[in-house]
C-alpha positions as CSV (number, residue, x, y, z in Angstrom):
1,X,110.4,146.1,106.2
2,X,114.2,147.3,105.9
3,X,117.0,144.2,105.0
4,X,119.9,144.5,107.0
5,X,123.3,143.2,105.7
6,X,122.4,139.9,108.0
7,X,119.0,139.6,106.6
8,X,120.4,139.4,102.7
9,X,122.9,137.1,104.1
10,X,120.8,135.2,105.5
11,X,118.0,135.0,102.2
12,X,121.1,134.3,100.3
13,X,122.0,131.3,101.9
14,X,119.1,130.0,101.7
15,X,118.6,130.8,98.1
16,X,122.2,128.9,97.4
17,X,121.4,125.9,99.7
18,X,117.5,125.5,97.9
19,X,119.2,125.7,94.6
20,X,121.7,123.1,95.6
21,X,119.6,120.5,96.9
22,X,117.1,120.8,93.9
23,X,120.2,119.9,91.8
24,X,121.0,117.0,93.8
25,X,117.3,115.8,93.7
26,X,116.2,116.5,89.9
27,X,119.5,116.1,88.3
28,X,120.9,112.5,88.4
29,X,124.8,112.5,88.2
30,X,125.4,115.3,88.1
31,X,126.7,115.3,84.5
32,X,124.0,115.5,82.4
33,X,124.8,119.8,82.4
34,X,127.9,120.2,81.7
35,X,130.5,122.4,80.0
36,X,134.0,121.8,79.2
37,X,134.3,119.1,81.8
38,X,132.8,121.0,84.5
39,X,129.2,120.4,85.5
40,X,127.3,122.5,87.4
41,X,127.2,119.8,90.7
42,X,130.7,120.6,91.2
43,X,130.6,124.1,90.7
44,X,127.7,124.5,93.7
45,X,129.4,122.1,95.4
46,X,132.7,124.1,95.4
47,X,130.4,127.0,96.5
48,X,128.8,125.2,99.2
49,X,132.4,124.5,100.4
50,X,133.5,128.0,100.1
51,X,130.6,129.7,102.1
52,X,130.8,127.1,104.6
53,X,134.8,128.3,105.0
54,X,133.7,131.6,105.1
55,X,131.4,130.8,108.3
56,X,133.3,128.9,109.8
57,X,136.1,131.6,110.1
58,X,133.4,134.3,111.1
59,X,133.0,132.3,113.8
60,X,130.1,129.4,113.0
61,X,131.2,126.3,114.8
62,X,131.0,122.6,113.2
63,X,128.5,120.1,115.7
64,X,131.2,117.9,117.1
65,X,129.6,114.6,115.0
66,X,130.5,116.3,111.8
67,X,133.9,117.1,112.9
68,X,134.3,113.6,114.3
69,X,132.5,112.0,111.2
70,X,135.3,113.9,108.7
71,X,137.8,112.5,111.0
72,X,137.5,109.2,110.8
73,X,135.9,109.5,107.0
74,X,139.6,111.4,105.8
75,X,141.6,108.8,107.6
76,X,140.0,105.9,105.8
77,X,140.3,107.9,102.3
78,X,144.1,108.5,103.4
79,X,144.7,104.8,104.5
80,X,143.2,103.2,101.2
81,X,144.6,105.3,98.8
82,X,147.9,104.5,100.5
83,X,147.2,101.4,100.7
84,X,146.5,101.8,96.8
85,X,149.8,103.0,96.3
86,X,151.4,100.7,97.6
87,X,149.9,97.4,96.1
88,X,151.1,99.6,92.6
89,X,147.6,101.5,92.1
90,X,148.4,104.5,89.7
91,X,147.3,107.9,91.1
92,X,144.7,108.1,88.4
93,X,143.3,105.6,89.3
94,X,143.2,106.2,93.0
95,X,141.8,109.8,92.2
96,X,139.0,108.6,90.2
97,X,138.1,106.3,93.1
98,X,138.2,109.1,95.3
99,X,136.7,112.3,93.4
100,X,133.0,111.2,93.8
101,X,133.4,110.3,97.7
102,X,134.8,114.1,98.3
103,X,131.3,115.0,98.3
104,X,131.0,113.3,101.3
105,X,132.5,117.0,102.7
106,X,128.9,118.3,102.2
107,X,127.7,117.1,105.8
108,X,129.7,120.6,106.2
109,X,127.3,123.0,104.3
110,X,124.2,121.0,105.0
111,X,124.7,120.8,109.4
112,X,125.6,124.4,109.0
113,X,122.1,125.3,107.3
114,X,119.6,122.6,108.6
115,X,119.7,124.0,112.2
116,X,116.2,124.0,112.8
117,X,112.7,122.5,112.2
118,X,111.5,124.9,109.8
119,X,114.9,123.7,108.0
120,X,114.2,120.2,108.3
121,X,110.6,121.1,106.9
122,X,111.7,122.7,103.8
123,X,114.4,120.0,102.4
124,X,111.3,117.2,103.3
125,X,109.2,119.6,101.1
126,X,111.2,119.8,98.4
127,X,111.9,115.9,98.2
128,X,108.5,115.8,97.7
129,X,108.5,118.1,95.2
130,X,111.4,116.9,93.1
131,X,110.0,113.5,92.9
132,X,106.3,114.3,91.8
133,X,108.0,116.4,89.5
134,X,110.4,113.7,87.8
135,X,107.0,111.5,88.1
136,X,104.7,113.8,86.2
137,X,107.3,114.4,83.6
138,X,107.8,110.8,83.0
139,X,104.2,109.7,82.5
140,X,103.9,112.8,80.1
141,X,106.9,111.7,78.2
142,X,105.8,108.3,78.0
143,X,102.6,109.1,77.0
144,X,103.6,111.7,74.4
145,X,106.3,109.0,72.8
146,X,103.7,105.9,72.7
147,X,100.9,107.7,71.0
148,X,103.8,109.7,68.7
149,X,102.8,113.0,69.7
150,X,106.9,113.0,70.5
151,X,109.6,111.8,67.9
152,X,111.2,109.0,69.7
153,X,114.7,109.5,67.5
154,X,114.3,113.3,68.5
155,X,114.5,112.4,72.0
156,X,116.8,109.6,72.2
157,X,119.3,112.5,70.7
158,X,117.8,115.0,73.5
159,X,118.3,112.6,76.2
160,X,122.0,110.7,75.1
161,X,125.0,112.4,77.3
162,X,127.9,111.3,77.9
163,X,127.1,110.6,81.9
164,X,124.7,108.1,80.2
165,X,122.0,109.5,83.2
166,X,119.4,108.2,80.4
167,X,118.8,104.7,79.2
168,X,115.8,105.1,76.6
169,X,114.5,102.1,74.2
170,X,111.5,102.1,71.7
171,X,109.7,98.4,72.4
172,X,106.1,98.2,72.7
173,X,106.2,100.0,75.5
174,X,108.6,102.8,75.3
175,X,110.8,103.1,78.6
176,X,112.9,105.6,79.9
177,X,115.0,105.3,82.9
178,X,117.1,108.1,84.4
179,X,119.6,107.9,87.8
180,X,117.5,110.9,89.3
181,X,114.6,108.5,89.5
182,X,115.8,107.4,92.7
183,X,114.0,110.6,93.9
184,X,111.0,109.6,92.9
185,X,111.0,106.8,95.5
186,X,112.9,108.7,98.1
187,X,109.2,111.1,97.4
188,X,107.2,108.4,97.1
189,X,108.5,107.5,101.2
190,X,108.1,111.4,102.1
191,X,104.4,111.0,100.9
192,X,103.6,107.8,102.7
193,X,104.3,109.1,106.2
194,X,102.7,112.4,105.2
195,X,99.0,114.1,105.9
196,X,98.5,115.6,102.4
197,X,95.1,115.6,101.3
198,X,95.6,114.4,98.2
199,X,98.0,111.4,99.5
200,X,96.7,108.5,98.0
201,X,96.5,110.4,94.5
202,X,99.9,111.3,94.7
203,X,101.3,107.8,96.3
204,X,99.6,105.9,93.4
205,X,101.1,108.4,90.4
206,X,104.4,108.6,92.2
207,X,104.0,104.1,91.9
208,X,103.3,104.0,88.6
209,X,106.0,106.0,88.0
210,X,108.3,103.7,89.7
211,X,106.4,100.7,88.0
212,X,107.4,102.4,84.4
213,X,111.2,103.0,85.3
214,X,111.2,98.8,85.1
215,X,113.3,98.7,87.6
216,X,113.6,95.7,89.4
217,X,115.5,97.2,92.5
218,X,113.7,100.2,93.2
219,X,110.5,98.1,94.0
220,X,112.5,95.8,95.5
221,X,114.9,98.3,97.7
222,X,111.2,100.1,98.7
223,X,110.1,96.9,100.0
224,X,113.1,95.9,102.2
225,X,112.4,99.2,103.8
226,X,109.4,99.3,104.5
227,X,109.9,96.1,106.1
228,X,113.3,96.9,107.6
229,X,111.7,100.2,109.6
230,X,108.2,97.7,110.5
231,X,111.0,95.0,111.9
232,X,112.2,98.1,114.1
233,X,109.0,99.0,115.2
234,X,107.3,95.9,115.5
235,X,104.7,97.1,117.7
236,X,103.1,100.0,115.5
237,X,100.2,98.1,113.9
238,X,100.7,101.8,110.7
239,X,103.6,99.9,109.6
240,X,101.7,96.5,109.1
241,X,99.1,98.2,107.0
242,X,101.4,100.0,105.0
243,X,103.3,96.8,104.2
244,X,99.8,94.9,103.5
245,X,98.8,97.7,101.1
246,X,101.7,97.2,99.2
247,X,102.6,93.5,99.0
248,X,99.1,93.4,97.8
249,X,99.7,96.3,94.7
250,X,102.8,94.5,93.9
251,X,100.9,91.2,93.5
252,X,98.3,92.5,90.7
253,X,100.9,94.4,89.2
254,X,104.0,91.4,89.1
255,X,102.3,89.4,86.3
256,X,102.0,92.0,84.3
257,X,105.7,94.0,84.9
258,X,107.7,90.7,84.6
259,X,106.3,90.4,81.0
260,X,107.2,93.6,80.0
261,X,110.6,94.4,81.4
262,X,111.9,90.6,80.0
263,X,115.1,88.9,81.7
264,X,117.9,90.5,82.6
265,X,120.6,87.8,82.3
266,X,122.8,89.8,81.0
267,X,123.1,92.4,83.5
268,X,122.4,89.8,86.8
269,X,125.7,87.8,85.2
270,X,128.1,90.6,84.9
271,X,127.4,91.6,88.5
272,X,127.8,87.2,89.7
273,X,130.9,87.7,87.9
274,X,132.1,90.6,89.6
275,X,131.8,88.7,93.1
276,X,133.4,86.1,92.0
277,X,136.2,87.9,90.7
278,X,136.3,90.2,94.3
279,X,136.2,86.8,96.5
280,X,139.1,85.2,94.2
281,X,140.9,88.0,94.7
282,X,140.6,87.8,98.8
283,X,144.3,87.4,101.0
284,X,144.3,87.6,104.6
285,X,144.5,91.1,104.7
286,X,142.6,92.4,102.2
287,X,139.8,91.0,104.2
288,X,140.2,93.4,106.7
289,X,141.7,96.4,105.1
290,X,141.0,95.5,101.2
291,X,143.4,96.5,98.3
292,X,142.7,100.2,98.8
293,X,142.0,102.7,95.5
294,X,142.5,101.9,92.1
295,X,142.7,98.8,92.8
296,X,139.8,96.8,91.0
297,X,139.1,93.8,88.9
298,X,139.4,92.1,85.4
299,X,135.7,93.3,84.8
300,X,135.7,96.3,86.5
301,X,139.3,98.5,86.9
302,X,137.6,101.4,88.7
303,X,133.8,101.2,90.0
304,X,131.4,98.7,90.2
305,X,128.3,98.0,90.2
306,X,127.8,96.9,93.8
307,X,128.6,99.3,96.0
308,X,129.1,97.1,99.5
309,X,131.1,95.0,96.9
310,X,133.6,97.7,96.0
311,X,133.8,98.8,99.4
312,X,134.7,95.1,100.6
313,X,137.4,95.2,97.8
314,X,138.9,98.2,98.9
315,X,138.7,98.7,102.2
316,X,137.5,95.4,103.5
317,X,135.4,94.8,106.4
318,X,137.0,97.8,108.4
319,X,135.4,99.9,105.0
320,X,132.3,98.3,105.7
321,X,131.9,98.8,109.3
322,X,132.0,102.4,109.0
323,X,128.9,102.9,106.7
324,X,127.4,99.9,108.3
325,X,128.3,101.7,111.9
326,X,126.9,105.0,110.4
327,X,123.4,103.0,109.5
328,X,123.1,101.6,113.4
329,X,124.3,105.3,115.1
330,X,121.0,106.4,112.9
331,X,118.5,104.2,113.7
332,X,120.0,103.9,117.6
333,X,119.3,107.3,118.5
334,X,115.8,107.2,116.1
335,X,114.6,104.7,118.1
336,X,115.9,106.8,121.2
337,X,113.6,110.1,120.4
338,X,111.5,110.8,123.0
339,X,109.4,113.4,121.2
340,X,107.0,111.4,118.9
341,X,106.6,114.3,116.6
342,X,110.4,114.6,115.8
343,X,110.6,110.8,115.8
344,X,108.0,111.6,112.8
345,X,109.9,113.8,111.3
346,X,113.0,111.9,111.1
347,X,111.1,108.6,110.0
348,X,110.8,109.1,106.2
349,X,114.6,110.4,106.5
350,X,115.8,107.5,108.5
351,X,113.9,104.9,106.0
352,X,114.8,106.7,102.6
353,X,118.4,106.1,103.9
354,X,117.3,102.1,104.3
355,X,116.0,102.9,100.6
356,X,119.7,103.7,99.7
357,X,121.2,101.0,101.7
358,X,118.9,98.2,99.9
359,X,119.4,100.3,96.3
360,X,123.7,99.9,96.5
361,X,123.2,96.4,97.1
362,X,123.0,96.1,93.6
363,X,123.7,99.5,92.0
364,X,126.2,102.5,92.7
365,X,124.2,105.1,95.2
366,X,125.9,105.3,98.4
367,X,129.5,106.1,97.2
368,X,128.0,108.3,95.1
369,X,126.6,112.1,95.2
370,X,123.1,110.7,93.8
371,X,122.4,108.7,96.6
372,X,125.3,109.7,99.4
373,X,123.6,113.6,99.7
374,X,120.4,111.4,101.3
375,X,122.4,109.7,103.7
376,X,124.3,113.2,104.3
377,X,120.6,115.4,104.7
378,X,119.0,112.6,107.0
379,X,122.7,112.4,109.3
380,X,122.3,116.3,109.4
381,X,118.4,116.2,110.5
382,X,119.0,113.7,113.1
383,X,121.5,115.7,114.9
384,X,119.0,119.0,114.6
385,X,116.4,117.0,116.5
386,X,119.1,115.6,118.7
387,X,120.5,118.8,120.0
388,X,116.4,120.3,120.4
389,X,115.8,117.4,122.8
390,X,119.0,117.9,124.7
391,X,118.1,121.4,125.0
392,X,114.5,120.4,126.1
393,X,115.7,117.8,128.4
394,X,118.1,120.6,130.3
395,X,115.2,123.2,130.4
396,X,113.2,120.5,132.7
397,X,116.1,120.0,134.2
């Protein structure tokens, strides 16, 4: 078979996008590789921007949703860093607000490539494989540290960077927890509504995974969506048993995870502190427009550790709205799919973006790379199988 010039252009885009995604999925920040400064998720990011440029000058259009998304997405960056400004934020500190919710510019590069099923097919498949990955690898590690086939000082020193992606500690029980873990769930969701023949082997090492991460909110932000997507589709008797099955696992397994991971007063009260310092801090306006970038509080000057808290701060309810508005457009036009095989497909998309909803309730994901690109990949999937209907709908027309 000859390649033609469109044929390598074509292998190579997908080549660049694969590699991209596989970064977002197995690397956690972004920082952990790194040199002078620049890590290598903003250089494919910056390439992703580029050759989405370049296609859009040859002649590539944007979906009008995207366009209309970026729209309204830049003026709200523009108004609150204004805003910033003016209530005497310094431009430092309104750029490091900013510089991780640029990414938000890769709904570009990912509508351009995921334009059909096969598409849609490959970034579910790599999900999947990202987090058994991440979930293999940490059992290994775990195994190979508690039985010292592994230095444990040797790693910590592996592990340390300065993007602190690791938190590693040598108790009884050595733990390791990394940002990109989030993956492992996001997989763990990919699996559940998948036919794999080897599903329940895979679900039950991709939970114990998520069991040794002794994270609280992972179980608990997997939970909430699972119940938030049953609540949805109340009528599909799947969901019920799904929920059963794991209400049940967490039940045996509560006893005996509360006793390892311990308290975690100290964490809990920095974030009861951080509310209270964001509600003293409310005025009439700030309610509805917040204090805009750069503009934080005693405990925290720049981010914090709730995201729907920071957003409140900054850009008030009108801030809110628009993610909470970008949730409801998602699950109004999932529950609108006529198809019930594309409604399938979008389902573990659609719930792994609850899964980031319920995580940034307590942690930093959705105003974030880490756990924005889902949001970003499942917006860009709906509006593949949106556009396929629409096309079916005028061809039996």
């Amino acid at each position: 078979m000859t390649l033609n010039l469109n044929t390598l252009s074509s292998l190579f885009v997908k080549a660049l996008f694969v590699i991209i995604l596989l970064e977002l999925f197995l690397l956690g920040s972004g920082q952990f590789i790194s040199i002078s400064g620049i890590s290598l998720r903003m250089l494919f990011y910056t390439s992703a921007i580029m050759l989405s440029t370049i296609l859009i000058l040859q002649g590539i259009k944007t979906q009008r949703l995207v366009f209309l998304f970026l729209l309204i997405y830049i003026s709200m960056l523009s108004f609150s860093s204004l805003l910033g400004t003016l209530n005497g934020a310094s431009i430092s500190s309104i750029l490091e607000n900013i510089k991780p919710l640029i990414f938000a510019f890769m709904i570009i590069p990912f509508s351009l490539f995921i334009i059909n099923l096969k598409r849609v097919y490959l970034v579910g498949k790599l999900i999947k494989i990202s987090g058994l990955f991440m979930s293999v690898s940490l059992i290994s590690l775990l195994i190979f540290l508690y039985f010292g086939y592994i230095d444990f000082n040797a790693m910590y020193i592996i592990l340390s960077s300065d993007a602190n992606d690791f938190m590693i500690n040598n108790a009884d029980i050595p733990r390791i927890f990394y940002k990109g873990f989030l993956y492992v769930c996001i997989a763990f969701i990919f699996y559940t509504y998948s036919n794999n023949k080897y599903k329940f082997l895979i679900l039950s090492l991709l939970f114990i995974s998520i069991v040794l991460t002794f994270t609280r909110g992972f179980l608990l932000a997997l939970i909430l969506s699972f119940v938030f997507i049953s609540i949805i589709e109340f009528k599909q008797k799947k969901s019920f048993y799904i929920l059963l099955t794991i209400f049940i696992g967490l039940a045996i397994l509560l006893p005996f995870y509360v006793n390892i991971i311990g308290e975690r007063d100290v964490s809990d009260s920095i974030r009861i502190l951080q509310i209270k310092e964001v509600f003293d801090s409310i005025t009439i306006s700030s309610f509805f427009i917040g204090h805009g970038y750069g503009i934080g509080v005693p405990t925290r000057p720049n981010g914090m550790e709730i995201t729907f808290l920071e957003i409140f701060h900054k850009q008030g309810i009108l801030g809110l709205f628009l993610w909470i508005g970008f949730l409801f457009y998602m699950i109004f036009n999932y529950l609108n799919i006529r198809n019930l095989a594309y409604k399938k497909m979008f389902k573990p998309f659609l719930v792994s973006t609850f899964f980031v909803y319920f995580q940034s309730l307590t942690n930093p994901y959705l105003n974030n790379p880490i756990g924005m690109s889902m949001v970003l990949l499942a917006f860009s999937v709906l509006l593949v199988i949106l556009n396929i209907e629409k096309k079916e709908r005028m061809v039996q027309c």
